[in-house]
Backbone bond lengths (Angstrom), bond angles and torsions (degrees), N, CA, C in turn:
res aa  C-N    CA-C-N  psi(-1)  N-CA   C-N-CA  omega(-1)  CA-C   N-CA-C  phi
1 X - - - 1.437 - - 1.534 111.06 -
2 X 1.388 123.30 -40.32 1.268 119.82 -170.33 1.590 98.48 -101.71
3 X 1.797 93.32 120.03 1.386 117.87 -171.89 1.918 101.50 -127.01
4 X 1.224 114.43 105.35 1.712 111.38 171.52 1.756 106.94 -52.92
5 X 1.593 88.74 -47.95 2.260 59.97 -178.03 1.466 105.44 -59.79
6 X 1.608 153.47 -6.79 1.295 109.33 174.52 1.307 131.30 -88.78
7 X 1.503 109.34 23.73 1.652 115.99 159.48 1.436 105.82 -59.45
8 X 1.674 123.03 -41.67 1.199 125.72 -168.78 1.793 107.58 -49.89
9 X 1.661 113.51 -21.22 1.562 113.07 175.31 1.301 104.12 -87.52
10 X 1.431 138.12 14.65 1.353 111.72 158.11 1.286 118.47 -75.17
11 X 1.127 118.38 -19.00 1.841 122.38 154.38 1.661 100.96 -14.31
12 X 1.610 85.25 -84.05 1.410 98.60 -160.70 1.569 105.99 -59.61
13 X 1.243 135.81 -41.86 1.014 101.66 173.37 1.433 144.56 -76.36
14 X 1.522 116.19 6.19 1.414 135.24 -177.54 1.504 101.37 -83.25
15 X 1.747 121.07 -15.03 1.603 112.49 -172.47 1.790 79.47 -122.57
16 X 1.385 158.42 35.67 1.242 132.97 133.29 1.639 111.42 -112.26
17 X 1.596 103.61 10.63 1.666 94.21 -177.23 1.414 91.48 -144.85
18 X 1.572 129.47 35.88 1.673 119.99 -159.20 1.698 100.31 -64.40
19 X 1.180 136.92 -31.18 1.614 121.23 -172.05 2.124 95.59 -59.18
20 X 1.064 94.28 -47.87 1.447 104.21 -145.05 1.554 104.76 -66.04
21 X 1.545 100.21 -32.10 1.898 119.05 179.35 1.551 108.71 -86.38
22 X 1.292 104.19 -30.35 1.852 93.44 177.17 1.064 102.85 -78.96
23 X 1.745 145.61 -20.93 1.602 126.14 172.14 1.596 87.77 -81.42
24 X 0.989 133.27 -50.37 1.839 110.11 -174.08 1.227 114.29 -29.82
25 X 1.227 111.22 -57.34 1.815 115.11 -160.22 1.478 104.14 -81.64
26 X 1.498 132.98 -13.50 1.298 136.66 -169.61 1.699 77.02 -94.86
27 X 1.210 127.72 -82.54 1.846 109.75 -179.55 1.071 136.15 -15.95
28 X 1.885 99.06 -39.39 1.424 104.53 -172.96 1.275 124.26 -72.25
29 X 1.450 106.60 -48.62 1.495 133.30 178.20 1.730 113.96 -57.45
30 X 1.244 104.41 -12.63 1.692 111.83 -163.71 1.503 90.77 -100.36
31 X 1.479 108.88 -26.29 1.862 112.82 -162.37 1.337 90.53 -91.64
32 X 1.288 137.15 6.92 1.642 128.69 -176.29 1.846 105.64 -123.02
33 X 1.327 99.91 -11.46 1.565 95.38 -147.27 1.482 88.01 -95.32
34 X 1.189 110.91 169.02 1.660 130.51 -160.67 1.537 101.83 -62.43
35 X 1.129 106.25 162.79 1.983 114.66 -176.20 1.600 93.71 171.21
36 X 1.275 88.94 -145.46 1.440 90.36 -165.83 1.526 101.30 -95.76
37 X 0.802 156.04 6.10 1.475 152.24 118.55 2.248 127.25 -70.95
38 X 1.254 103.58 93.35 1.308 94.71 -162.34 1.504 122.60 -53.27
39 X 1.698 113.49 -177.14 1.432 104.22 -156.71 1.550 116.71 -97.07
40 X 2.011 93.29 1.33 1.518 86.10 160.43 1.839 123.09 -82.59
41 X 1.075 97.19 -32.34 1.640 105.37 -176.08 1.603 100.44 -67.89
42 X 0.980 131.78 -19.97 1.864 156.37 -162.79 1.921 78.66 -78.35
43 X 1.212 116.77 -83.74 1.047 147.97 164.71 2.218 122.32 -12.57
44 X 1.745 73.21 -64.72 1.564 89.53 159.24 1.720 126.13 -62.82
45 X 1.234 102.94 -36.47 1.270 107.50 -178.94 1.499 126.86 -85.45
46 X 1.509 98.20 -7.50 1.553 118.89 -171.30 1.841 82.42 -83.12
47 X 1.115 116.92 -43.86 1.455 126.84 -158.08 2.101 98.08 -65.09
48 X 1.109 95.51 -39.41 1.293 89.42 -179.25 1.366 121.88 -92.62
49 X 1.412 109.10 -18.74 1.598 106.89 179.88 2.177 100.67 -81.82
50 X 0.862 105.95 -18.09 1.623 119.62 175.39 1.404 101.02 -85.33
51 X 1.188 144.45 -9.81 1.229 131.47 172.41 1.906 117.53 -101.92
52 X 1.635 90.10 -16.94 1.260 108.27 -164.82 1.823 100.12 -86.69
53 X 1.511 99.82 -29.51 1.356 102.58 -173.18 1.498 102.35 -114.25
54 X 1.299 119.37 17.48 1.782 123.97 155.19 1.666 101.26 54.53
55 X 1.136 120.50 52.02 1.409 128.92 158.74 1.971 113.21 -106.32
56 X 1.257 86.81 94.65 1.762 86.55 -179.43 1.458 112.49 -74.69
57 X 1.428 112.00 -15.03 1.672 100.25 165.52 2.170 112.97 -61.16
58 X 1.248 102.26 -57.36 1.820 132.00 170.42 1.890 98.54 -43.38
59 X 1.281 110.16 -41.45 1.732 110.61 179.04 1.230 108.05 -59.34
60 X 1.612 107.73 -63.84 1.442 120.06 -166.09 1.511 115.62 -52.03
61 X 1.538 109.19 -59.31 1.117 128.05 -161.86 1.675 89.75 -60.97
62 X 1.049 116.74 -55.77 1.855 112.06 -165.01 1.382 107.44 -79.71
63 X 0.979 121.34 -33.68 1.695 118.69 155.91 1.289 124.72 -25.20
64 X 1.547 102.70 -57.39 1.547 101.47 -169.28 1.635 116.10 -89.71
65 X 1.397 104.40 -13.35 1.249 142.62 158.28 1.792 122.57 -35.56
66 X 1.411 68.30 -47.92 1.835 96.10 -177.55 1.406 109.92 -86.62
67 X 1.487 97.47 -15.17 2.350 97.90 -178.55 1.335 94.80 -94.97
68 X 1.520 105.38 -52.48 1.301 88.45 166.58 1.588 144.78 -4.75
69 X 1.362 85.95 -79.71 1.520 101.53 -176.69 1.577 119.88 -114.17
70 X 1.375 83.10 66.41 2.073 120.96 -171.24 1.432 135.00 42.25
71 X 1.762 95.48 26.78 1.869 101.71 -175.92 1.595 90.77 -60.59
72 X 1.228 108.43 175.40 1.519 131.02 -174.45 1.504 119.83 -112.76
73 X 0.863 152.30 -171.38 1.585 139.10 146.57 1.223 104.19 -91.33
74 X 1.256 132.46 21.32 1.649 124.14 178.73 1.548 99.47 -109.69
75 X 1.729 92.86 -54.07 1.974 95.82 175.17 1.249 119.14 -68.38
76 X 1.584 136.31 -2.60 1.198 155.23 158.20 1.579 98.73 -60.54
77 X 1.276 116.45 -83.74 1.686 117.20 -178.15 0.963 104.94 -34.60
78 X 1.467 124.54 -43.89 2.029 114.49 -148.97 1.551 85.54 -95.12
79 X 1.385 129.86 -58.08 1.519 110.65 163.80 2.042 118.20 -23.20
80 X 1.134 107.57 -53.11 1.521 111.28 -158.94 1.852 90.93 -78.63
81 X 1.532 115.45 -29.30 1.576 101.11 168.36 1.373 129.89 -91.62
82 X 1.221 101.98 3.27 1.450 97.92 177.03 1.726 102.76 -82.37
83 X 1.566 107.25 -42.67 1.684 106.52 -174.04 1.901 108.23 -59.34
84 X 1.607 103.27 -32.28 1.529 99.32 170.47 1.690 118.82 -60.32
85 X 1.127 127.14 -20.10 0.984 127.94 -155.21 1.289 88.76 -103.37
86 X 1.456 130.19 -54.62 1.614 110.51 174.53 1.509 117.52 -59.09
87 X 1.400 118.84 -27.92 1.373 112.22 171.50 1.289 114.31 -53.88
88 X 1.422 130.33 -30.23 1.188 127.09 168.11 1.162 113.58 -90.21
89 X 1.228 150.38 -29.95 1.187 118.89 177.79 1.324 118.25 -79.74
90 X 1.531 110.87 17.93 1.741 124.34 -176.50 1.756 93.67 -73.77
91 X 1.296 103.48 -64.39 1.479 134.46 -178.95 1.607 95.42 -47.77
92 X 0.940 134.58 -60.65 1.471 136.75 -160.21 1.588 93.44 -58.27
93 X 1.529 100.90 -60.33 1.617 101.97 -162.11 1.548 109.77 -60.44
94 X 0.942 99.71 -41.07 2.125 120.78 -171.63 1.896 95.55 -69.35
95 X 1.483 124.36 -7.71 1.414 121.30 177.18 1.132 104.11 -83.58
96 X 1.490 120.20 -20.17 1.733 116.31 178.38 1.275 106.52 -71.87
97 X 1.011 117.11 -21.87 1.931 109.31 -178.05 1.589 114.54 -80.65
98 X 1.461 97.44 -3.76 1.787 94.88 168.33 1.271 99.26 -103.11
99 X 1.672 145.56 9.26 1.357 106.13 179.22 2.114 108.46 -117.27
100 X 0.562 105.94 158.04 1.592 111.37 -176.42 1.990 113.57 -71.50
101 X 1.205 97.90 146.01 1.152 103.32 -178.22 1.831 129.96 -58.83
């Protein structure tokens, strides 16, 4: 299922839905861009919420995203372990709903 050329169809979908895709990408760009949290840590966090929700298009793109704008391969790992670690404590917490009162 996961094919990189089909980014090449966001073309098409930016000219059969353009109202609806030009506020996407104006959201998007606003949710990355500098403020009071900068756009590498912006970046970092994109890295972990994309790992957490297993979108390897969302990995890639914020990955490089993240060198971009001077992540490291160290703050990359600890980014990529912190989202493991909530993945587990998803599982941990969600194990109480299998045991009886």
């Amino acid at each position: 299922m996961y094919n990189k050329a089909n980014l090449n169809k966001i073309e098409k979908m930016n000219k059969l839905a353009p109202e609806l895709m030009k506020a996407f990408w104006a959201f998007d760009k606003a949710a990355v861009a500098a403020g009071a949290i900068p756009v590498k840590y912006k970046e970092l966090i994109a890295v972990g919420v994309a790992l957490t929700t297993q979108c390897p298009y969302c990995i890639g793109i914020h990955t490089d995203n993240a060198r971009k704008a001077g992540a490291t391969e160290t703050e990359l790992t600890e980014a990529a372990m912190v989202a493991a670690s909530l993945r587990a404590g998803a599982a941990v917490t969600h194990a109480t709903h299998v045991l009886t009162d």
